[in-house]
C-alpha positions in Angstrom: 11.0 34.9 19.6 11.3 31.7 21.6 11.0 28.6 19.9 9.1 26.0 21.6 10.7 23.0 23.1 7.6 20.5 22.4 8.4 18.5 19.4 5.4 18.3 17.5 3.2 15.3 17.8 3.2 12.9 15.1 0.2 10.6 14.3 0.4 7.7 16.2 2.8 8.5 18.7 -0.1 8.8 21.0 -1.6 5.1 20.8 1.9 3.8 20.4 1.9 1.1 22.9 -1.0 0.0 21.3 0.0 -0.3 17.7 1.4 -3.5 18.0 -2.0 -5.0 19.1 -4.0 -3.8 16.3 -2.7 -5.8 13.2 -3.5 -8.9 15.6 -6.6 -8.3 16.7 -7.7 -7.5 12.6 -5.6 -10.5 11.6 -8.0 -12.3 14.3 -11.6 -10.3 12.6 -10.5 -11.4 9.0 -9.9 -15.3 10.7 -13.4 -15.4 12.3 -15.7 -14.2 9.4 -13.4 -15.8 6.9 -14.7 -19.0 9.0 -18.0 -18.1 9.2 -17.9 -17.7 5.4 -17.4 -21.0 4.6 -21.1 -22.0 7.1 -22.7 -19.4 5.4 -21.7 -20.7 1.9 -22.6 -23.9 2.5 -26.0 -23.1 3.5 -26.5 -21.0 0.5 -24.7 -23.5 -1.9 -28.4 -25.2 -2.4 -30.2 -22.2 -3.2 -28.0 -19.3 -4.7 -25.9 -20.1 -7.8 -22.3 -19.5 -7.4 -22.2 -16.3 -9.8 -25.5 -14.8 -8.5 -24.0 -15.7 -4.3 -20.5 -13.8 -5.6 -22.8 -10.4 -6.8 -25.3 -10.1 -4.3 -22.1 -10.4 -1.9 -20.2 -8.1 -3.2 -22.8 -5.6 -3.9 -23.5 -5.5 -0.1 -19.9 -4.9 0.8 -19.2 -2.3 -2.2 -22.1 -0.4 -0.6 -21.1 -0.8 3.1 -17.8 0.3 2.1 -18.6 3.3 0.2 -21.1 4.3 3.0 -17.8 4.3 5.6 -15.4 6.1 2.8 -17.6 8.4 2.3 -17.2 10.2 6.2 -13.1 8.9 5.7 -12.1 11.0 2.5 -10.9 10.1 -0.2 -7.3 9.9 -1.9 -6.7 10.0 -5.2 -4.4 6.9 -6.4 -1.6 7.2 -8.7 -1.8 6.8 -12.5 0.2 3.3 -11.8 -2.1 2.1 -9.4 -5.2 1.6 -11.3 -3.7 -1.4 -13.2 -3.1 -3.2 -9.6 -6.3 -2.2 -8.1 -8.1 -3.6 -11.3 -6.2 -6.9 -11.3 -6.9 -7.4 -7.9 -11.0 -6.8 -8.4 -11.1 -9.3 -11.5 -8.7 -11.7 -9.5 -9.5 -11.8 -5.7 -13.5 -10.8 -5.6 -14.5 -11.4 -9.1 -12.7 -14.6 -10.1 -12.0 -16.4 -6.7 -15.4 -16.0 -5.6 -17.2 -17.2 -8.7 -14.3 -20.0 -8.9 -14.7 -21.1 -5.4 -18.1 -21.3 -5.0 -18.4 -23.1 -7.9 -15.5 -25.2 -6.7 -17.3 -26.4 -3.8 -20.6 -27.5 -5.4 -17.8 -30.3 -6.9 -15.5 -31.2 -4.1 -16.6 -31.5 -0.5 -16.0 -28.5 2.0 -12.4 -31.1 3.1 -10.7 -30.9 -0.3 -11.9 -27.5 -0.6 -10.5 -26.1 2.4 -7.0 -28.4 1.8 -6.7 -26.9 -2.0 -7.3 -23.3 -1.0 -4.8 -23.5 1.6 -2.4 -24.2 -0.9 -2.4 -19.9 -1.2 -0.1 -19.1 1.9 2.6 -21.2 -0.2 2.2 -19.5 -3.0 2.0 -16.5 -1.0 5.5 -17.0 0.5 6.7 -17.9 -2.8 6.0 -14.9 -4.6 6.6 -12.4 -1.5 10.1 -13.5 -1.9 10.6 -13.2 -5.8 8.8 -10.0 -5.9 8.4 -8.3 -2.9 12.1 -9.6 -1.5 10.7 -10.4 2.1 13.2 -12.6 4.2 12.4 -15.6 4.2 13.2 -18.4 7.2 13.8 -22.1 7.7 11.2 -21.4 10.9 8.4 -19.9 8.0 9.1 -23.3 5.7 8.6 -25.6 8.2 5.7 -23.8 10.0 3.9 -23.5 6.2 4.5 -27.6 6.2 3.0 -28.6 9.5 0.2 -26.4 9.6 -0.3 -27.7 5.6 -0.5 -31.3 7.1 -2.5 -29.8 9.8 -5.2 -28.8 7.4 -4.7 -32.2 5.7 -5.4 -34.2 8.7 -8.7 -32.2 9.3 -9.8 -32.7 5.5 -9.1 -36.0 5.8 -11.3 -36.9 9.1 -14.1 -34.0 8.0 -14.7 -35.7 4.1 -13.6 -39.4 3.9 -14.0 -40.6 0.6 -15.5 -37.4 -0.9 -16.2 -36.4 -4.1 -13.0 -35.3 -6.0 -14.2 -34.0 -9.2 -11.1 -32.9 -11.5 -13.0 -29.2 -12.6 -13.6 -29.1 -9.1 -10.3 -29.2 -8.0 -9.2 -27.3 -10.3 -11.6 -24.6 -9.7 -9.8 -24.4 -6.2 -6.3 -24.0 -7.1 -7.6 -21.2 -9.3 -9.1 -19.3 -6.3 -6.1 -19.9 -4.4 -3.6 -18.5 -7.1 -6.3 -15.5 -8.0 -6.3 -14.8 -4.1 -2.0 -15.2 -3.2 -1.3 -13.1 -7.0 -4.1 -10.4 -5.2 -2.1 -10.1 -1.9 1.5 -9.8 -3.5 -0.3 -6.9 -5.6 -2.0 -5.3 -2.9 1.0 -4.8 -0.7 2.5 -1.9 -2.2 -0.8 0.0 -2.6 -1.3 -0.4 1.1 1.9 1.8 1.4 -0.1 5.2 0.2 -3.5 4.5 0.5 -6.0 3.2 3.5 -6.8 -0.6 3.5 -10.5 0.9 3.6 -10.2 2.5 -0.2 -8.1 0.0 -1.4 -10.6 -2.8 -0.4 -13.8 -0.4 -1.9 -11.9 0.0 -5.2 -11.5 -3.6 -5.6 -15.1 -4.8 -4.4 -16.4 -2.6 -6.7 -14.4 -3.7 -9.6 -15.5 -7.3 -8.4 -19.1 -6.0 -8.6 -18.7 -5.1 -12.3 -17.1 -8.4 -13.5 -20.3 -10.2 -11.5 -22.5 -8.0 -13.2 -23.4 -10.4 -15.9 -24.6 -12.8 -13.1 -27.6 -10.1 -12.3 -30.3 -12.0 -14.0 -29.6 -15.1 -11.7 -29.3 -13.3 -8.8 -32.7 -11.6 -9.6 -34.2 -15.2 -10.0 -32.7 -16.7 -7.1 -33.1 -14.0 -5.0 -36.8 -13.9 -5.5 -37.6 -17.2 -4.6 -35.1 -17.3 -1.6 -36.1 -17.6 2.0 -35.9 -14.2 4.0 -33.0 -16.6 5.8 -31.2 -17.1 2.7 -31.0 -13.2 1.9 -30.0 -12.4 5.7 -26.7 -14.9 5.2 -26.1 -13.2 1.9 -26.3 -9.7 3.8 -23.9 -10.9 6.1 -21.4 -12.3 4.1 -20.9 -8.6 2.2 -20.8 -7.3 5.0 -19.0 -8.8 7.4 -17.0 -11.3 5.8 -16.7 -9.4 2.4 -16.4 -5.5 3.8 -14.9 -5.6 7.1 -12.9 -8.6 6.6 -11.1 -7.8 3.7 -10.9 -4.2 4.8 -9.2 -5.3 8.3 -6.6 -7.9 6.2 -5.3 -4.9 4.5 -5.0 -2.8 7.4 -3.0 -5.9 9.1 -1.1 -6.5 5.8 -0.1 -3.0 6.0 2.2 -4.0 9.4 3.0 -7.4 8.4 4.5 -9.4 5.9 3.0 -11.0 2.8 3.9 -14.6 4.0 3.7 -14.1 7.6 0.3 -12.5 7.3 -1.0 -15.6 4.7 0.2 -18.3 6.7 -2.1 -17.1 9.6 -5.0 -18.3 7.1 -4.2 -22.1 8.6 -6.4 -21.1 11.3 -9.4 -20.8 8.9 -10.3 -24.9 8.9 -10.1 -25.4 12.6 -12.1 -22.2 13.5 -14.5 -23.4 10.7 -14.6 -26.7 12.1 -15.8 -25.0 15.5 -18.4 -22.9 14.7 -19.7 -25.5 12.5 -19.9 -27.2 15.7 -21.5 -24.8 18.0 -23.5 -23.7 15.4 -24.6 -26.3 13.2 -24.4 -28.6 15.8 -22.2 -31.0 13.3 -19.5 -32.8 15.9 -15.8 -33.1 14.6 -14.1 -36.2 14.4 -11.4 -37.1 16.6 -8.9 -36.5 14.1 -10.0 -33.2 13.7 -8.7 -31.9 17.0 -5.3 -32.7 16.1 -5.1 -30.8 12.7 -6.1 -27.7 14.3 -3.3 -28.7 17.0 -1.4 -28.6 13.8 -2.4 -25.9 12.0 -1.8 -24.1 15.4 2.1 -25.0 16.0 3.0 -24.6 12.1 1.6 -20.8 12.0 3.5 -20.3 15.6 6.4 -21.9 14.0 6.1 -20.0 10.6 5.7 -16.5 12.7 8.5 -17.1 15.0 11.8 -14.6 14.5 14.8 -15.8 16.4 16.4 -12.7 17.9 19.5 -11.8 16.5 22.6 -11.4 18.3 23.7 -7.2 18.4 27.1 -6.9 17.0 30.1 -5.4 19.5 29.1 -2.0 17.1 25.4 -2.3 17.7 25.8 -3.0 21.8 28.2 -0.4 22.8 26.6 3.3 22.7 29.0 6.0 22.9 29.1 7.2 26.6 27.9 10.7 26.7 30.8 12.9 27.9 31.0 14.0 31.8 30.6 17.8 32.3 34.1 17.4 34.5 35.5 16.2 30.8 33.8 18.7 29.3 35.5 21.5 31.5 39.3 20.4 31.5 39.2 20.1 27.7 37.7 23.8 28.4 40.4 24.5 30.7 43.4 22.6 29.2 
């Protein structure tokens, strides 16, 4: 029997040129409905009440979700993974959405966006201490600038705004719920599909909203066929396809170098604001996203490392005139 000189083709090898596109261009879905978000929630913030906004949300993407998993398959986590997926429900979709929205009924949308991007930090802090990622001088000082670039577009979008101190503090609990969430979910992401992981957790989040059913009722009821569109789209499209594609891109990336992209949320939320709500940005505002661009280009930068004498020199693969007067010899 002849054996076959094809090696056998493993999964990806055929798309392999195009692997390394793929985490960007999901890193770039989660940035643009993460924006979008933020306009839809501040529509709603007048109408919906934080807990009732954070159900009917969720209960659109737990159903979107399931609809997709459904045709996917299904994998059955580990004993020790139920603990994680549960945390990250309660922390990441139940708390941070009921925190956040409530958050920004107290502060305005400026201090809001500067307190929540306190995350990547945190992000790059515990990636380190618990997930022992390399860190860089290039990812510190790229996570300061684009910080100060998200400062300076605060600043110019909400002189003077309210501060209120639950308010605030409703933010940094959002932004530790969500960096704690990402530092869990990385190791999941290692045995099961961003698309599970991300159903599992939505649905948790749907149970801990649950008590938030009679308002949602009420509101809903008296809400605008508008008002229940944007709620349809933020499950799903910012809720179930955004989260879904930030697991598939944390699955190729780092913890830290796939938080800090997040700087990116303010100034792409200060331009669809602008094309869509036809609210013009101050001056200022142009050069915090200038910012916010340079520190995550800074943050994501790798300096090549230098190949070692061992590393650059290959073993030269003997001549078949070698070969034949060691034969002969």
């Amino acid at each position: 029997m002849t054996r076959s000189t094809t090696a056998p083709q493993t999964p990806g090898t055929v798309d392999a040129p195009v692997r390394p596109l793929l985490p960007l261009l999901a890193v770039a879905t989660t940035l643009v409905f993460w924006a979008s978000a933020f306009v839809a929630i501040r529509h709603l913030g007048g109408h919906i009440g934080p807990g009732a906004l954070s159900l009917g949300r969720l209960a659109v993407g737990s159903l979107c979700l399931g609809a997709v998993l459904l045709s996917r398959g299904w994998t059955r986590p580990r004993r020790g993974d139920w603990l994680p997926l549960a945390l990250i429900g309660v922390l990441w979709f139940g708390l941070y959405n009921v925190a956040l929205n409530e958050g920004e009924r107290r502060v305005d949308a400026g201090t809001a966006a500067m307190l929540i991007q306190v995350a990547p930090v945190l992000i790059a802090v515990l990636a380190v201490l618990f997930l022992r990622e390399r860190s860089s001088v290039f990812l510190w000082i790229g996570l300061v600038v684009a910080f100060a670039g998200v400062a300076v577009i605060s600043l110019s979008t909400s002189p003077g705004g309210d501060r209120d101190v639950l308010g605030v503090v409703l933010c940094l609990v959002s932004a530790a719920a969500y960096s704690i969430s990402v530092i869990l979910q990385k190791p999941l992401l290692a045995h099961m599909s961003a698309l599970q992981v991300t159903w599992i957790a939505c649905t948790v989040g749907v149970v801990v909203c649950l008590p938030f059913a009679g308002e949602l009722w009420q509101d809903a009821s008296s809400a605008s066929a508008a008002d229940l569109g944007w709620i349809v789209y933020l499950g799903a499209f910012p809720t179930a396809i955004a989260f879904t594609t930030y697991a598939y891109a944390l699955t190729h990336m780092d913890a830290s170098s796939l938080g800090v992209t997040t700087y990116l949320v303010p100034p792409i939320t200060v331009l669809m604001a602008w094309v869509l709500l036809s609210e013009v940005p101050p001056v200022l505002t142009y050069a915090g996203g200038a910012l916010c661009l340079v520190g995550v280009a800074l943050a994501r930068h790798r300096p090549r490392r230098a190949a070692t004498p061992t590393q650059s020199a290959e073993p030269a693969a003997p001549s078949a005139t070698a070969g034949r007067r060691k034969a002969t010899g």
